[in-house]
Backbone as CSV, one residue per row, in Angstrom:
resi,resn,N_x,N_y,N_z,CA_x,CA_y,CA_z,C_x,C_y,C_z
1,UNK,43.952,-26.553,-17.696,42.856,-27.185,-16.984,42.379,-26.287,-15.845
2,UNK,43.577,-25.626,-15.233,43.479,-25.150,-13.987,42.292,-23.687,-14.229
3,UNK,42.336,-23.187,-15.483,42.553,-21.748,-16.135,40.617,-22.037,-16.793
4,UNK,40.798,-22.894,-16.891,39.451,-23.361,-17.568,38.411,-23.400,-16.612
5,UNK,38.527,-23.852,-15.494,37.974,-24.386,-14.154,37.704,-23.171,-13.136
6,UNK,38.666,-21.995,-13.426,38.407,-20.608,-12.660,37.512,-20.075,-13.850
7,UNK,37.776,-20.605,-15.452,36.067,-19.342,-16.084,35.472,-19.971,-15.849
8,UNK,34.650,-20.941,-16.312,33.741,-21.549,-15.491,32.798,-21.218,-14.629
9,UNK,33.628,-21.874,-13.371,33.187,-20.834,-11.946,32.763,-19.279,-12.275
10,UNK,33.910,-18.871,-12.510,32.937,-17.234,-12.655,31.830,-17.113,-13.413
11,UNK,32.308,-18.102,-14.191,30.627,-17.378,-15.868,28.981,-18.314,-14.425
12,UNK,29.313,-19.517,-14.029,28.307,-20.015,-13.349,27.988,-18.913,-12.184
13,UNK,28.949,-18.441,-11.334,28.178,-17.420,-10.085,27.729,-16.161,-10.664
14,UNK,28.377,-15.831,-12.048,27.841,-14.813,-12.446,26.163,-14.766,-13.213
15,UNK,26.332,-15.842,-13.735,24.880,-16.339,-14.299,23.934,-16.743,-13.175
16,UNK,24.290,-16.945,-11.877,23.345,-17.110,-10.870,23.208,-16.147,-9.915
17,UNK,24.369,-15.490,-9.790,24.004,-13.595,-8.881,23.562,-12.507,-9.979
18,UNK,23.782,-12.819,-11.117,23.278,-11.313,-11.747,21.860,-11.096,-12.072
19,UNK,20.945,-12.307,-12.109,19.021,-12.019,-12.263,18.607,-11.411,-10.801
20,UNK,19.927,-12.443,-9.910,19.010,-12.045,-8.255,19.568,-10.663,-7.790
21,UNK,20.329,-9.847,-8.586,20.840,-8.392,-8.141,20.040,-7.453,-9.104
22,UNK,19.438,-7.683,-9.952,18.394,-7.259,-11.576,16.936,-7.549,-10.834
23,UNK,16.982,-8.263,-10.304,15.531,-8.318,-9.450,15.375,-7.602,-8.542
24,UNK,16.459,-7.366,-7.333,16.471,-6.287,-6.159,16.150,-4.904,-6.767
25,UNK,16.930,-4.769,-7.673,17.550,-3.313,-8.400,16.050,-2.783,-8.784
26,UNK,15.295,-4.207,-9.782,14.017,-3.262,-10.453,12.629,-2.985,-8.732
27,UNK,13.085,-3.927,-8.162,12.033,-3.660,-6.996,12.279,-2.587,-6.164
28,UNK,13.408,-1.998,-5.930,13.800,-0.758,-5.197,13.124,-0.045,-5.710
29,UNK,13.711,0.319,-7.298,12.974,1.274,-8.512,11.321,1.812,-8.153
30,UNK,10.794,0.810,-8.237,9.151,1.019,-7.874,8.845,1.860,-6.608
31,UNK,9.767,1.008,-5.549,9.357,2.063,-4.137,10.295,3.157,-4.153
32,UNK,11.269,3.927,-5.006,11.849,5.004,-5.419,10.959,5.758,-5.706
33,UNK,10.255,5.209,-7.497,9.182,5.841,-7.887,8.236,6.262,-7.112
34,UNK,7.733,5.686,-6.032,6.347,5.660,-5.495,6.955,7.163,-4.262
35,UNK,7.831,6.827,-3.532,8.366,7.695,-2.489,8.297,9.247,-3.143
36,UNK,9.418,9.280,-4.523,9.505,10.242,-5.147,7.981,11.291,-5.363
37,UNK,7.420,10.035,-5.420,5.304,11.028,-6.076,4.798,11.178,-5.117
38,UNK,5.205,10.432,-3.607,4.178,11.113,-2.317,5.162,12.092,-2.360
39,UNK,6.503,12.200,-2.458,6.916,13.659,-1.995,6.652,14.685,-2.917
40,UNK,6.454,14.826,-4.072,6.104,15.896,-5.360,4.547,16.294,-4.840
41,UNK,3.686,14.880,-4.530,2.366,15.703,-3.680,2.242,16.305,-2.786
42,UNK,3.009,16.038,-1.822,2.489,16.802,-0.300,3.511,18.353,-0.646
43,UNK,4.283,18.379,-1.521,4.951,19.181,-1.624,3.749,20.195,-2.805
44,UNK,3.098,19.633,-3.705,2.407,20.387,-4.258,1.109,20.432,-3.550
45,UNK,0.507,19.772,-2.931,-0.177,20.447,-1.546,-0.463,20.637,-0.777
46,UNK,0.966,21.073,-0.205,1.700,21.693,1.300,0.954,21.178,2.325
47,UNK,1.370,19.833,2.001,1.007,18.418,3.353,2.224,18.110,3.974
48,UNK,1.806,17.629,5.368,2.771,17.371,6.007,2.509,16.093,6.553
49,UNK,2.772,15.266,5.988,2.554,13.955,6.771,2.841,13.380,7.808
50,UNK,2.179,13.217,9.097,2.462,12.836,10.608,1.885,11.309,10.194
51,UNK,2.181,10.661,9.624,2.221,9.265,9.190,2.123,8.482,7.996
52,UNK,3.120,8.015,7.530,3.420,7.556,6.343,3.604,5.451,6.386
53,UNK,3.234,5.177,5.089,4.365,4.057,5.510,4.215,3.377,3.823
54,UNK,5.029,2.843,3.713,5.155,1.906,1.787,4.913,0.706,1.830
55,UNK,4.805,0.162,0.960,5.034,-1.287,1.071,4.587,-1.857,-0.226
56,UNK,5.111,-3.297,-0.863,5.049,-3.654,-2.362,5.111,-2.975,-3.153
57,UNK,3.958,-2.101,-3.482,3.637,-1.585,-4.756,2.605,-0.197,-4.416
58,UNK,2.506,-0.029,-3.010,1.560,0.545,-2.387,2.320,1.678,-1.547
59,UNK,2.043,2.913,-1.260,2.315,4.238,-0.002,1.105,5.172,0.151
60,UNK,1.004,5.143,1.896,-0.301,5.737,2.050,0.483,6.630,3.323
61,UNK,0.236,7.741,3.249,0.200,8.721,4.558,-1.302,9.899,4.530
62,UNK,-0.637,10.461,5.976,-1.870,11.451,6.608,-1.305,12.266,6.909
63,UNK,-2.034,13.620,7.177,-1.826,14.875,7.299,-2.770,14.979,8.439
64,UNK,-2.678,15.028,9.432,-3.920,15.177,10.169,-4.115,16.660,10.695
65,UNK,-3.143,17.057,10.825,-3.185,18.958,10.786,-4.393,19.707,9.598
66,UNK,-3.995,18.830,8.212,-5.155,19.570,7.251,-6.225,18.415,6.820
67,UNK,-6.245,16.706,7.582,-7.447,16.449,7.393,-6.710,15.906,6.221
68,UNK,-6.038,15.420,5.449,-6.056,14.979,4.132,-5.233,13.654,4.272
69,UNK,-5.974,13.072,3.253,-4.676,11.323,3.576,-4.565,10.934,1.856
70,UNK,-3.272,10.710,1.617,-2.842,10.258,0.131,-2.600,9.037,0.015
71,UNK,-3.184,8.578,-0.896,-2.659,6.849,-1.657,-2.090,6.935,-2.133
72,UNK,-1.104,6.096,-3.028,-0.824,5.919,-3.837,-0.577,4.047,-4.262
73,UNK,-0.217,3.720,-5.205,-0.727,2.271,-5.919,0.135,2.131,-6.937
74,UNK,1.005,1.323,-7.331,1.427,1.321,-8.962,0.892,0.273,-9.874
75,UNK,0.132,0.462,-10.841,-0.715,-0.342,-11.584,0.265,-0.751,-12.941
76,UNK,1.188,-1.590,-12.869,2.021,-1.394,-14.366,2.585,-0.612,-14.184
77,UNK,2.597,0.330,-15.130,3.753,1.720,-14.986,2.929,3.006,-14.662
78,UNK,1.126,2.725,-14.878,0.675,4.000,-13.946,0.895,4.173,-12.775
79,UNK,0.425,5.366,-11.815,0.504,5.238,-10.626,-1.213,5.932,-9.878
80,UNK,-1.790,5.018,-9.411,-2.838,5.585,-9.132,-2.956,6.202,-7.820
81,UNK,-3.753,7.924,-8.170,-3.082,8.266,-6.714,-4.253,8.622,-6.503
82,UNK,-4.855,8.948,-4.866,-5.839,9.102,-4.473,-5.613,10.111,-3.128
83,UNK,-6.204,11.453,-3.526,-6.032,12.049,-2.161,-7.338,12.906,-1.905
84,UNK,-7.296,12.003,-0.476,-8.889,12.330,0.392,-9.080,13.361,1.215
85,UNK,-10.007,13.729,0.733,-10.750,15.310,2.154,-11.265,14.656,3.181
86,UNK,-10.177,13.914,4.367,-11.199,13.666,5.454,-12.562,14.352,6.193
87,UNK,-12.083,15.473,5.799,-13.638,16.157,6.241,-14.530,15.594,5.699
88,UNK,-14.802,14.892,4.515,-15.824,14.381,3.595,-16.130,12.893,3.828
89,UNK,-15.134,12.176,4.820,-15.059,10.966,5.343,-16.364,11.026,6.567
90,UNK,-17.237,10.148,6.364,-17.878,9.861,7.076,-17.586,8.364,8.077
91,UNK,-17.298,7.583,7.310,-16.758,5.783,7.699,-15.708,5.426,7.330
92,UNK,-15.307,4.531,7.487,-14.396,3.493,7.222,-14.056,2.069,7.949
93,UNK,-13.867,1.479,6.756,-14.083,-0.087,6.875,-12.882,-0.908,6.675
94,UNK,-12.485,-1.948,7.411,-11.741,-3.239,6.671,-12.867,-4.055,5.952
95,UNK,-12.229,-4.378,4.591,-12.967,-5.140,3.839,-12.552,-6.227,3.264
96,UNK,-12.528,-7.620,3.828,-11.812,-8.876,3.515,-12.665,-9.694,2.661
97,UNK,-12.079,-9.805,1.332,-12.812,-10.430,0.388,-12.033,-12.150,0.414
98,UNK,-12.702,-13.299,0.761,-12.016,-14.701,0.757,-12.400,-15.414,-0.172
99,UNK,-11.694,-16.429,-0.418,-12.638,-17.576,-1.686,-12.352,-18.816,-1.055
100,UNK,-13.515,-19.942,-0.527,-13.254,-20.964,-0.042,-12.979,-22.135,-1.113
101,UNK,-11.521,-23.051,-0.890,-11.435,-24.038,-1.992,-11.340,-25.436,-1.363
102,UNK,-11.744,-26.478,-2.222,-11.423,-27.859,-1.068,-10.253,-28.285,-1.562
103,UNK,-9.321,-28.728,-0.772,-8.164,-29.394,-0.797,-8.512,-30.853,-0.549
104,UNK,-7.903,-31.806,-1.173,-7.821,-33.602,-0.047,-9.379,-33.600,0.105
105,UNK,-9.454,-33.534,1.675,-10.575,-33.914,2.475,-10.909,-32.628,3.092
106,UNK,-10.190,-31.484,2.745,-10.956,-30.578,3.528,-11.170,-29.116,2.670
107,UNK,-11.658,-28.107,3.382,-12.129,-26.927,2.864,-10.721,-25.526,3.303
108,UNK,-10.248,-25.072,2.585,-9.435,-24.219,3.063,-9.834,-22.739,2.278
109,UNK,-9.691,-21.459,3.773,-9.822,-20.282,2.805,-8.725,-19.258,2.381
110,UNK,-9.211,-19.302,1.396,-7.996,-18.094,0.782,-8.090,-16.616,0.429
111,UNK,-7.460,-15.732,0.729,-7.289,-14.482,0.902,-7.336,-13.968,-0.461
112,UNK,-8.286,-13.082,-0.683,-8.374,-12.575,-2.630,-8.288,-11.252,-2.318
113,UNK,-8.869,-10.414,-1.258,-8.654,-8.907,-1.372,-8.759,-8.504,-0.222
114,UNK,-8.038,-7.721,0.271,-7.642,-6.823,1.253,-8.426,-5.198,0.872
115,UNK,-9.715,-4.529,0.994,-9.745,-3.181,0.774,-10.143,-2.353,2.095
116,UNK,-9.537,-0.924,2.010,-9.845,-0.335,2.913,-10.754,0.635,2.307
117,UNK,-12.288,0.707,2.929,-13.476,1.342,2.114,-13.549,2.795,3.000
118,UNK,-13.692,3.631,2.526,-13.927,5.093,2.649,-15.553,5.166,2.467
119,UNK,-16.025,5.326,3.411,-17.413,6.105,2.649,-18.082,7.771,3.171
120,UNK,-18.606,8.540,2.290,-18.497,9.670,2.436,-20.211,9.811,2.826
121,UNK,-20.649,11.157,3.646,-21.730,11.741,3.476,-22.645,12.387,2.266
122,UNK,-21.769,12.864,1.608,-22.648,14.144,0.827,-22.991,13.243,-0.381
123,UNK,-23.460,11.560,-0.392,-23.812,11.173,-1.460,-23.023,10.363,-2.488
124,UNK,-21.511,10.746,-2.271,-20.288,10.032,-2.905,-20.477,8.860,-2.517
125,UNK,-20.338,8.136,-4.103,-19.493,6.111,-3.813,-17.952,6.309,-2.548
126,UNK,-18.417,5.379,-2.126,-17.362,4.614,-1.315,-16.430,4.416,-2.052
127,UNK,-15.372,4.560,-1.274,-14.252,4.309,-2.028,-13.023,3.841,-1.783
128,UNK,-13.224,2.612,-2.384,-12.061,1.457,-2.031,-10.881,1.855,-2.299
129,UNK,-9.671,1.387,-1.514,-8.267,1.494,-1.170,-7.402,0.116,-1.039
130,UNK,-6.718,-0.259,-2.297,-6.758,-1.909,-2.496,-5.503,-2.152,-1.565
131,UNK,-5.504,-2.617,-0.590,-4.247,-3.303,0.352,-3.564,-4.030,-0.169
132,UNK,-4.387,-5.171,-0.681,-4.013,-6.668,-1.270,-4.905,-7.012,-2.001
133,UNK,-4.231,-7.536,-3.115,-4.980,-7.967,-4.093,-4.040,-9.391,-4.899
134,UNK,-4.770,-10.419,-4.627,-4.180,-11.556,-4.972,-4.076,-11.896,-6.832
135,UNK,-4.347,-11.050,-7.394,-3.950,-10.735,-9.341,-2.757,-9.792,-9.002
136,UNK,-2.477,-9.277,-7.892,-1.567,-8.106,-8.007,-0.184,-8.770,-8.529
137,UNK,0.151,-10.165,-8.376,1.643,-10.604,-8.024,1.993,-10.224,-7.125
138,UNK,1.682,-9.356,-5.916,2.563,-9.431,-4.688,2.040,-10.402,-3.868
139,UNK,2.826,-10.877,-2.472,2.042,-11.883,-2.081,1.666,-11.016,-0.404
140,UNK,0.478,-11.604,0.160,0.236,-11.354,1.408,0.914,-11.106,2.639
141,UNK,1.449,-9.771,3.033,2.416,-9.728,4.011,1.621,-8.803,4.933
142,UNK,0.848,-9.118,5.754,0.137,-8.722,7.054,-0.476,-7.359,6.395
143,UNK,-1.351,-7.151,5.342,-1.600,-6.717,4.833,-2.990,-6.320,5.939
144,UNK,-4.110,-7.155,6.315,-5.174,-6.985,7.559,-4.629,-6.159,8.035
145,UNK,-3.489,-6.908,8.987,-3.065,-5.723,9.925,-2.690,-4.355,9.344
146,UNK,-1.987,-3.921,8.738,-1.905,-3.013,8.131,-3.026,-2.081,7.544
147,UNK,-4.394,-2.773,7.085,-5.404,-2.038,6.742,-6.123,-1.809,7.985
148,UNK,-6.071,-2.855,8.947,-6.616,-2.066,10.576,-5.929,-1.281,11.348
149,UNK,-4.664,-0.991,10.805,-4.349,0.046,11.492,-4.462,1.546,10.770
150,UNK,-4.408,1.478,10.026,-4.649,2.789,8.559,-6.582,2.922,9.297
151,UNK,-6.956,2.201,9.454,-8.541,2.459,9.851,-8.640,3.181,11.269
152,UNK,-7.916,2.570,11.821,-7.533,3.080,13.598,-7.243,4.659,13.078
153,UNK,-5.796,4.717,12.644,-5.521,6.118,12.469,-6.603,6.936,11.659
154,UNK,-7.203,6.806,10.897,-8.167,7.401,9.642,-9.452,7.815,10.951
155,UNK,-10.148,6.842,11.497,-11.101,7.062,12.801,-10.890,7.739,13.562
156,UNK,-9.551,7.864,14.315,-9.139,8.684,15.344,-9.183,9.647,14.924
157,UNK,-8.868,10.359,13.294,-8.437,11.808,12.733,-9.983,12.088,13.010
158,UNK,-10.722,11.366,12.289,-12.521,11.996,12.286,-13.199,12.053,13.808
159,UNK,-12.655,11.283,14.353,-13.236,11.712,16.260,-12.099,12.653,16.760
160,UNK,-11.046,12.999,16.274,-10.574,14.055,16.943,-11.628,15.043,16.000
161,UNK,-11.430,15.520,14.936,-12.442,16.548,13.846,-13.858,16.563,14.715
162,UNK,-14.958,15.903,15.223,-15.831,15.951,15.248,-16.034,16.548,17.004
163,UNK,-14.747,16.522,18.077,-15.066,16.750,19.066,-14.724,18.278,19.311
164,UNK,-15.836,19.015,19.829,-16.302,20.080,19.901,-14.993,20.709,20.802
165,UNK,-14.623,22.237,20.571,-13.492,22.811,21.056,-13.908,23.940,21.870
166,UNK,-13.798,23.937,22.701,-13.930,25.361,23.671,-13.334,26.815,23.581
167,UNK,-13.993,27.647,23.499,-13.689,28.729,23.398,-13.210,29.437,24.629
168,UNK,-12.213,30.127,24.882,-11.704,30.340,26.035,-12.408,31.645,26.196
């Protein structure tokens, strides 16, 4: 009885810790993957990133020494990567896409996209940088903030670039 009552127990904690240690394991994986490809880029072109940061499914840093800032995104098992010639940056935007729904008696809004928009001079589409995206399966973790501060830093690189340097 006694012998029966210890498998049991084990087969039950084992059937309830082993999905939630298979779940950690595959979510590390992704931000492994993702870490691993900003470093193979800046390493293939000899960037140095003075600001980085990851998050879900998403890693974005800057180079502000050469002006260049890298995305990256994992779409499924692609990885979409995006790396910008700030020199070619003219703007940038927070771009909060909402959808209003009624609940009960009242109206509540909900958060559908988070993008951070790039737009260039020489004629180039703008070009969105998805923060949050509510089809993504991840869920909303201060994602705003995070795209206003990526805008702060991205602005500051182009007003440092644009202010005139003295010649000694």
């Amino acid at each position: 009885m006694e012998t029966s009552f210890i498998v049991i127990s084990a087969i039950l904690i084992a059937l309830i810790s082993v999905p939630f240690f298979l779940i950690n394991a595959l979510g590390k994986s992704d931000t492994r993957k993702l870490r691993s490809h900003f470093k193979k880029i800046t390493i293939m072109h000899n960037l140095t990133p003075t600001a980085k940061e990851g998050w879900g499914n998403s890693f974005i840093g800057i180079d502000e020494a050469r002006m260049k800032m890298i995305f990256l995104k994992i779409n499924g098992v692609d990885i979409q990567e995006e790396i910008v010639n700030l020199y070619t940056v003219k703007g940038c935007e927070v771009k909060e896409t909402t959808e209003a729904i009624r609940t009960n008696h009242s109206r509540e809004t909900i958060l559908v996209r988070v993008d951070l928009l790039l737009s260039f001079g020489n004629g180039q589409e703008p070009l969105s940088l998805s923060f949050y995206d509510r089809e993504s399966g991840f869920q909303e973790d201060f994602e705003h903030d995070r795209a206003d501060r990526w805008k702060k830093k991205i602005t500051d690189a182009l007003a440092f670039q644009s202010v005139p340097r003295k010649v000694a």
